[in-house]
C-alpha positions as CSV (number, residue, x, y, z in Angstrom):
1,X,0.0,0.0,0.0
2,X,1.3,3.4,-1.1
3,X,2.0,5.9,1.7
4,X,0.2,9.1,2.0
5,X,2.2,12.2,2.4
6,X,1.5,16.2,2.2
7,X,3.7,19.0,1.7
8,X,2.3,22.6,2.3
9,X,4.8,24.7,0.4
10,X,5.6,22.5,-2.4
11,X,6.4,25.3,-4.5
12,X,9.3,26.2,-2.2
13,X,13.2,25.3,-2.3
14,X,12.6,22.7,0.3
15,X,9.1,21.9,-1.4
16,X,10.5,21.1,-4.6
17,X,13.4,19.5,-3.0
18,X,11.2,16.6,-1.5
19,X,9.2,16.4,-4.9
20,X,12.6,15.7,-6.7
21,X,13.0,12.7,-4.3
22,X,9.5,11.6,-5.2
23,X,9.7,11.8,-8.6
24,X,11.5,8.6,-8.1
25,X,9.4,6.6,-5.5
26,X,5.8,7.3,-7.4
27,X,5.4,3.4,-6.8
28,X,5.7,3.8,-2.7
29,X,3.6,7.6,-2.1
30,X,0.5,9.2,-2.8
31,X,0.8,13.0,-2.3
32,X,-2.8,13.3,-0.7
33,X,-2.5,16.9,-0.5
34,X,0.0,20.1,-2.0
35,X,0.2,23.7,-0.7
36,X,1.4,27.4,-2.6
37,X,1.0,31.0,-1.8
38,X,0.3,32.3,-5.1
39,X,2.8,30.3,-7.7
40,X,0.2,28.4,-9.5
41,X,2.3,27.4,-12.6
42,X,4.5,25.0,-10.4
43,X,1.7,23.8,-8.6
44,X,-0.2,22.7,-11.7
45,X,2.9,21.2,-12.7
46,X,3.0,19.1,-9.8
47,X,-0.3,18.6,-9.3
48,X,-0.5,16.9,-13.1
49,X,2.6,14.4,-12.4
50,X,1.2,13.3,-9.3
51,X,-2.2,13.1,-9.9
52,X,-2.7,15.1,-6.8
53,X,-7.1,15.5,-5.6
54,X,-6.3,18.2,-2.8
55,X,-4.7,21.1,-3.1
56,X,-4.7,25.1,-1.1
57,X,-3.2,28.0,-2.6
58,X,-3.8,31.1,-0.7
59,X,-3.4,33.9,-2.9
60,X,-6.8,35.1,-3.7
61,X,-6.1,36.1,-7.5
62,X,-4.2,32.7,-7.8
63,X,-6.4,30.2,-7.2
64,X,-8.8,31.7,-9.3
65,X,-6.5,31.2,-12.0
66,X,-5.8,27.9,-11.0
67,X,-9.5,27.1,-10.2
68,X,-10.0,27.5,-14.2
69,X,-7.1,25.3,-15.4
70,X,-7.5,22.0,-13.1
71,X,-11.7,22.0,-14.2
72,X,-11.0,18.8,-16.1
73,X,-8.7,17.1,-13.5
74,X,-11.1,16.2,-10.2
75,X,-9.1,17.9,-8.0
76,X,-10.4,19.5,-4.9
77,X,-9.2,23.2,-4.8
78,X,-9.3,25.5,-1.9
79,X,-8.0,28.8,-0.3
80,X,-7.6,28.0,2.5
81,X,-6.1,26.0,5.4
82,X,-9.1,25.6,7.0
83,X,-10.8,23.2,5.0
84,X,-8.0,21.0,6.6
85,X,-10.1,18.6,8.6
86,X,-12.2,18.2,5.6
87,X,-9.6,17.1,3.0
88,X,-7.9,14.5,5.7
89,X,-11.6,13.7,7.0
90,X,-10.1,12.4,10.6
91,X,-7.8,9.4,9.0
92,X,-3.8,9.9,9.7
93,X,-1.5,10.3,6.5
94,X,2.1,8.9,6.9
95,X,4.0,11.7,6.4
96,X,3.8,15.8,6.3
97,X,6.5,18.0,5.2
98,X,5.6,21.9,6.2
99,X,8.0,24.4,5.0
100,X,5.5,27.5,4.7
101,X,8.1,30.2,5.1
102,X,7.3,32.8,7.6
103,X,5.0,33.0,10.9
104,X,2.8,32.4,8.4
105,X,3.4,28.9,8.3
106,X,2.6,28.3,12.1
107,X,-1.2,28.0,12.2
108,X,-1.3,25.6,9.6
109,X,1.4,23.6,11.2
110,X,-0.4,23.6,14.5
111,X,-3.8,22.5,12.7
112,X,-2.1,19.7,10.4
113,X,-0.4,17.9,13.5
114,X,-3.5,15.5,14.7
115,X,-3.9,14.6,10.4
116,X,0.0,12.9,10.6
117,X,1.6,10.0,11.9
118,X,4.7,12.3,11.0
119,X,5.7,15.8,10.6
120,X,8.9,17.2,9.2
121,X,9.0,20.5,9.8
122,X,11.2,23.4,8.1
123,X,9.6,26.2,8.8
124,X,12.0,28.5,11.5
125,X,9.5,30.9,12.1
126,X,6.8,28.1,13.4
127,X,9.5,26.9,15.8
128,X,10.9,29.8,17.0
129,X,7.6,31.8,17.6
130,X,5.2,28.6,18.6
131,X,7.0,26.1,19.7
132,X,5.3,25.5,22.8
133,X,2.2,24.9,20.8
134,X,3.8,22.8,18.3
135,X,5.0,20.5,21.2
136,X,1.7,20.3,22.6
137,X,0.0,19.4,19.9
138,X,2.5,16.8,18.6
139,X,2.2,15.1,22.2
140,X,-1.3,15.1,22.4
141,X,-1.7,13.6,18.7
142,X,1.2,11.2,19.3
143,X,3.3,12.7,16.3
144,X,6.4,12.4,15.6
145,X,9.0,15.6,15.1
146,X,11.9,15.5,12.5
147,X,13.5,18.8,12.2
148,X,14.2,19.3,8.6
149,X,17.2,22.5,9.1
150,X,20.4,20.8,8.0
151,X,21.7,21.9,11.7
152,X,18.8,20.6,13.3
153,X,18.5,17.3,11.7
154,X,22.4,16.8,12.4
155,X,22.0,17.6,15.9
156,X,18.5,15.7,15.9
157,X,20.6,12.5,14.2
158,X,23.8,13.2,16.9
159,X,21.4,13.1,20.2
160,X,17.7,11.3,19.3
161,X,17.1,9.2,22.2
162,X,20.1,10.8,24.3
163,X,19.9,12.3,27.5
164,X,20.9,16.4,27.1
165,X,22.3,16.5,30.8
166,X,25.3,14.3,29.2
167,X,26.4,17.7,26.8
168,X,28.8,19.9,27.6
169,X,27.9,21.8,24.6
170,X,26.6,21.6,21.0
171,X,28.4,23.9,18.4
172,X,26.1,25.1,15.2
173,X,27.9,26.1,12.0
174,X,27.4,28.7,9.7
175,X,28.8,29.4,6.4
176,X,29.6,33.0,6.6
177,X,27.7,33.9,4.0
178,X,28.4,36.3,0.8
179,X,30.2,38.2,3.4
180,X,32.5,36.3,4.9
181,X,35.7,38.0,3.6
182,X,34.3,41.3,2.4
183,X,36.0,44.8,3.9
184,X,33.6,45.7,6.9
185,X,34.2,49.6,4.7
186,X,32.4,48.3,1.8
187,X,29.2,47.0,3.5
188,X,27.9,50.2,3.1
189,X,27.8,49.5,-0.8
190,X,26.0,45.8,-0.4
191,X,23.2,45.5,-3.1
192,X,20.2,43.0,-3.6
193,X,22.5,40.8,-6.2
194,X,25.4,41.1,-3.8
195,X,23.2,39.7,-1.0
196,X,21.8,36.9,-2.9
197,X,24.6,35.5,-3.9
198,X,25.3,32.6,-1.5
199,X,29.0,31.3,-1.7
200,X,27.4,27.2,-1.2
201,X,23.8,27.3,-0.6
202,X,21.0,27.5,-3.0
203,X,17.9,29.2,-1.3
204,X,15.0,31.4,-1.7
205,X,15.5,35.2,-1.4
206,X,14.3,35.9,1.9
207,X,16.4,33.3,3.3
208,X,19.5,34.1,1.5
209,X,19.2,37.8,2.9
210,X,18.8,36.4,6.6
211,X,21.8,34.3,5.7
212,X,23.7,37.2,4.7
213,X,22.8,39.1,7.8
214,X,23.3,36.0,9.9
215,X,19.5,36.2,11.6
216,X,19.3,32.8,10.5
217,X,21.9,31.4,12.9
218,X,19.9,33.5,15.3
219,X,16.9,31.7,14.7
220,X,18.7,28.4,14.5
221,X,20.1,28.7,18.2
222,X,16.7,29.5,19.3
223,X,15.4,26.3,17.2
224,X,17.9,24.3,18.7
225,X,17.7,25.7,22.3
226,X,13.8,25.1,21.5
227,X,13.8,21.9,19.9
228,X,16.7,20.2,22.2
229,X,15.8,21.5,25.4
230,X,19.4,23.3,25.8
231,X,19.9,26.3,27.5
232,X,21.3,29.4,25.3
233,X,24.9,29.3,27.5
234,X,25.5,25.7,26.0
235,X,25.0,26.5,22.1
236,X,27.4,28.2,20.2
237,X,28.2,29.4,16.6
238,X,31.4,28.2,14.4
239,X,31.6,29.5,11.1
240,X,33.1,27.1,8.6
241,X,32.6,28.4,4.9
242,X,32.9,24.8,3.3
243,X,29.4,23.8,5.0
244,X,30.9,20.8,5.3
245,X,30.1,19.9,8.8
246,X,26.7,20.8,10.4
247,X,27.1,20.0,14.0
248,X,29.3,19.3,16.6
249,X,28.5,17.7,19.6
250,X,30.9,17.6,22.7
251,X,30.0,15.4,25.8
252,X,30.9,15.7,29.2
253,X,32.8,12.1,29.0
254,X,35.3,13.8,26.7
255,X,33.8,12.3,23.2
256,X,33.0,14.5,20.3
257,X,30.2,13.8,17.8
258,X,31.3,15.4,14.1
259,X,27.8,15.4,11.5
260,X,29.1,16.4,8.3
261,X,27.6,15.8,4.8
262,X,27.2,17.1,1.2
263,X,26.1,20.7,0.6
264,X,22.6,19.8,-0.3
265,X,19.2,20.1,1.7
266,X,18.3,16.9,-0.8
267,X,20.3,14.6,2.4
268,X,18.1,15.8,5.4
269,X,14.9,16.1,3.5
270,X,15.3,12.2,2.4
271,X,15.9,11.7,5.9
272,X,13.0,12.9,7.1
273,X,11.3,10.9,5.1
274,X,13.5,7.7,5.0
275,X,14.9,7.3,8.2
276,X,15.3,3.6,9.8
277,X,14.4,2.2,6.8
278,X,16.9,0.7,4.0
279,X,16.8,3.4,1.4
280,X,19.8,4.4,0.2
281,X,20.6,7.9,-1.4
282,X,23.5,8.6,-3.7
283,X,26.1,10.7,-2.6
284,X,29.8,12.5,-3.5
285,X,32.1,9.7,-1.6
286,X,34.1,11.5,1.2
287,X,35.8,15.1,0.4
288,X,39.3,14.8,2.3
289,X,40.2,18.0,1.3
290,X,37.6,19.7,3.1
291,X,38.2,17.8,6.1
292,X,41.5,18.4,6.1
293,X,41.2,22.0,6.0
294,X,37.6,22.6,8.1
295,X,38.5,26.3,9.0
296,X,36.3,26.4,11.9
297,X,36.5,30.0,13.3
298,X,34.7,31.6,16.2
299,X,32.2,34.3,14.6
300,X,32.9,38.0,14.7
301,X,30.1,40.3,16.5
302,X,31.7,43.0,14.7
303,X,31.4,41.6,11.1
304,X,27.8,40.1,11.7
305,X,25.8,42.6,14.5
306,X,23.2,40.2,14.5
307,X,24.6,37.7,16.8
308,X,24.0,40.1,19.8
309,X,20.5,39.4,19.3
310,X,21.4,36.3,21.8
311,X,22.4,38.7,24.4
312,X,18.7,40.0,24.7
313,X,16.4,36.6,24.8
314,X,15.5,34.2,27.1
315,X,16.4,30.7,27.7
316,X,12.6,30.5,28.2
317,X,10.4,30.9,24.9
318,X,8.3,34.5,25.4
319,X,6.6,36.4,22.9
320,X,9.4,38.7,22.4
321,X,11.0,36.0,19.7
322,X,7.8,36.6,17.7
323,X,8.6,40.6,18.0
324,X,12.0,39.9,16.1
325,X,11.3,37.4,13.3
326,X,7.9,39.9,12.7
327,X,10.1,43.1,12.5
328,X,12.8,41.1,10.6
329,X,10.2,40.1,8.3
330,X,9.2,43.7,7.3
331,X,13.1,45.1,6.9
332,X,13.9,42.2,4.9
333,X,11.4,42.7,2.2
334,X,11.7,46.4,2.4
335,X,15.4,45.6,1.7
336,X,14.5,43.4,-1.9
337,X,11.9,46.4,-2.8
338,X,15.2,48.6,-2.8
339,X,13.5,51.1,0.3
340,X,16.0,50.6,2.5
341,X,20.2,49.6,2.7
342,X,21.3,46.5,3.7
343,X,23.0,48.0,6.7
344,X,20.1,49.1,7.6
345,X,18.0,45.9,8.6
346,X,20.5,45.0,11.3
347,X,20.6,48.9,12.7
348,X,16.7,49.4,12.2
349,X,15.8,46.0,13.9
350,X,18.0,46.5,16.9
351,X,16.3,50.4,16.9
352,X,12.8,48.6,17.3
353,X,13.0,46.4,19.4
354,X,14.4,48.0,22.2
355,X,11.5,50.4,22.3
356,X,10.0,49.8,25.8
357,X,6.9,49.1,24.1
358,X,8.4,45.8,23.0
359,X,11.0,44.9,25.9
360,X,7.9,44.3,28.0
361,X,7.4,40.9,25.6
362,X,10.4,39.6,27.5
363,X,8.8,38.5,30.1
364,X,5.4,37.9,28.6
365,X,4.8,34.4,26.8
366,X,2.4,33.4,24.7
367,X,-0.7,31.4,25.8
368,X,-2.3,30.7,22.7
369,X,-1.8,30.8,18.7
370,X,-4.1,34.2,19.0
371,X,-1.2,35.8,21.0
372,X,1.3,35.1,18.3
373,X,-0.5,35.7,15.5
374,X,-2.2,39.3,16.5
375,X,1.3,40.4,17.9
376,X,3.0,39.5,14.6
377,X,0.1,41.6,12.8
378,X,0.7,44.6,15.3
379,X,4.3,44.5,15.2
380,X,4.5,44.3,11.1
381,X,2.4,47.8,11.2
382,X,4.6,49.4,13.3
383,X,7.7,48.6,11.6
384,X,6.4,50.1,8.5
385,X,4.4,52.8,10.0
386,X,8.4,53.8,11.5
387,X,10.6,53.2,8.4
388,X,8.1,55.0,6.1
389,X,7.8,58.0,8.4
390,X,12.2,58.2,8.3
391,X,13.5,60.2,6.0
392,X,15.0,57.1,4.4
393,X,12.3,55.5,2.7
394,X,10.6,57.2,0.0
């Protein structure tokens, strides 16, 4: 019997990732269910060579397009994430991947849990800003968690099953983005292309820009600290530009755990969904070079600002995580519509959120989805409300 997955966010790098993987295992999956935003030319595509019945694409305009294309196919077609419980109609599918990019991502996380005997989840935002919810549900529905992060899968793979009292602490590697070895003079002079341009990584633009900035290894401490149960004080950052080597685990009985592997999201995503099992995936055989010249260098707080955004969270989860991936959000895009520099992001965000309006959120942690998702709306409008009213934005 074939097993029943769905991916919401198929569209996506990590999305189309997993479909690659399929596209050679049609005889062991039926994709019960596919998820966009608005790109409805690769959904169509997918949904065609899969023979897909369900699918949700949000963007109003979008899936009216769509609506008119798939008429001859049978496929069920909605807008929205709430017809959830009627597409899965209360029987468990075998597998989920959700890598809905932004907070966005988090409410149909939550509600797709109870539908899955398994969830893979890629989304940072989701884990940073709901974690607590996510954990909830995933106990209370008896699902199992695979991270899908390249970090967090290593780390996952180094420790499943371990006791975290036995590390002494867990490093997280980063590549140092487009960055790395540029003249801290010339930042000033950083541009979209510049930005995008990712020395080993192939990703979507948003999170090529938080690569570049280095929020993502912001958000992947949290994940991890999240996720692993580790306090802050135990978790810390190497950058290695090879992206070689994804974790390193030290114990306290001396022994050191190494997780290194091809630069390719392809290894953790058929992970996630082969794991335990006797599927094999082809890979480049072991790169020597590399390991014999790792270059594994603390990171400089000079060179990437970012990283001091550690020095104001907690080791408990409180809505003040949701206040920085929101305002992030906003500065980011307002960086690729060319309003503001890319210096700018780091200064602006650090500007915001240390308003006393939002340092309150310290100590203030979210009961419910409704808490996350209003705060998120709020704090979105007041970052733009600010940078339009600077002189800087036109």
């Amino acid at each position: 019997m074939k097993k029943k997955i769905a991916i919401l966010g198929s569209t996506g790098s990590i999305g189309k990732n997993l479909i690659n993987i399929l596209k050679k295992e049609k005889n062991k999956f039926q994709i019960h269910l596919l998820s966009a935003h608005s790109d409805h030319k690769t959904l169509l595509e997918q949904v065609k060579k899969f023979n897909v019945k369900n699918i949700i694409i949000t963007d109003l305009s979008s899936y009216l397009i769509l609506k008119k294309k798939i008429k001859k196919l049978k496929v069920n077609i909605f807008n929205s994430y709430k017809e959830l419980d009627s597409i899965f109609k209360k029987k468990k599918i075998d597998y989920v991947m959700s890598s809905i990019i932004g907070v966005d991502g988090l409410h149909p996380t939550i509600d797709i849990i109870k539908h899955t005997k398994k969830i893979a989840i890629a989304n940072k935002e989701s884990i940073i800003c709901g974690w607590g919810l996510i954990q909830k549900e995933l106990n209370k529905h008896q699902t199992e968690f695979i991270p899908v992060d390249s970090e967090h899968f290593s780390l996952w793979y180094a420790i499943k099953n371990m006791n975290v009292n036995l590390i002494e602490k867990i490093y997280l590697t980063a590549s140092g983005g487009p960055f790395f070895k540029l003249p801290l003079k010339k930042f000033k002079y950083i541009d979209i292309n510049n930005a995008l341009n990712h020395p080993t990584w192939k990703m979507g633009n948003k999170i090529s820009i938080d690569s570049a900035t280095m929020i993502n290894k912001v958000y992947e401490v949290i994940e991890a600290k999240n996720i692993f149960k580790i306090p802050f004080k135990k978790i810390d950052i190497l950058v290695h530009p090879k992206s070689y080597i994804h974790a390193i685990v030290k114990f306290k009985n001396g022994l050191i755990k190494i997780i290194a592997h091809d630069t390719t999201m392809k290894i953790p995503i058929f992970n996630t969904l082969f794991f335990n099992t006797n599927k094999t995936i082809k890979t480049s055989d072991l790169n020597l070079d590399i390991l014999n010249n790792l270059n594994l260098i603390k990171i400089d707080p000079k060179r990437y600002p970012m990283i001091k955004l550690l020095n104001l969270l907690k080791d408990k989860h409180t809505l003040y995580d949701t206040i920085v991936v929101s305002a992030n959000d906003v500065l980011v895009n307002l960086f690729l519509q060319k309003k503001i520099k890319f210096t700018q992001i780091n200064i602006k965000l650090f500007k915001f959120i240390k308003e006393k309006e939002f340092l309150k959120y310290r100590n203030i942690y979210p009961q419910n989805l409704n808490d996350i998702l209003n705060l998120n709306k709020y704090v979105r409008l007041k970052v733009l409300e600010k940078v339009y009213k600077s002189s800087n934005v036109k």
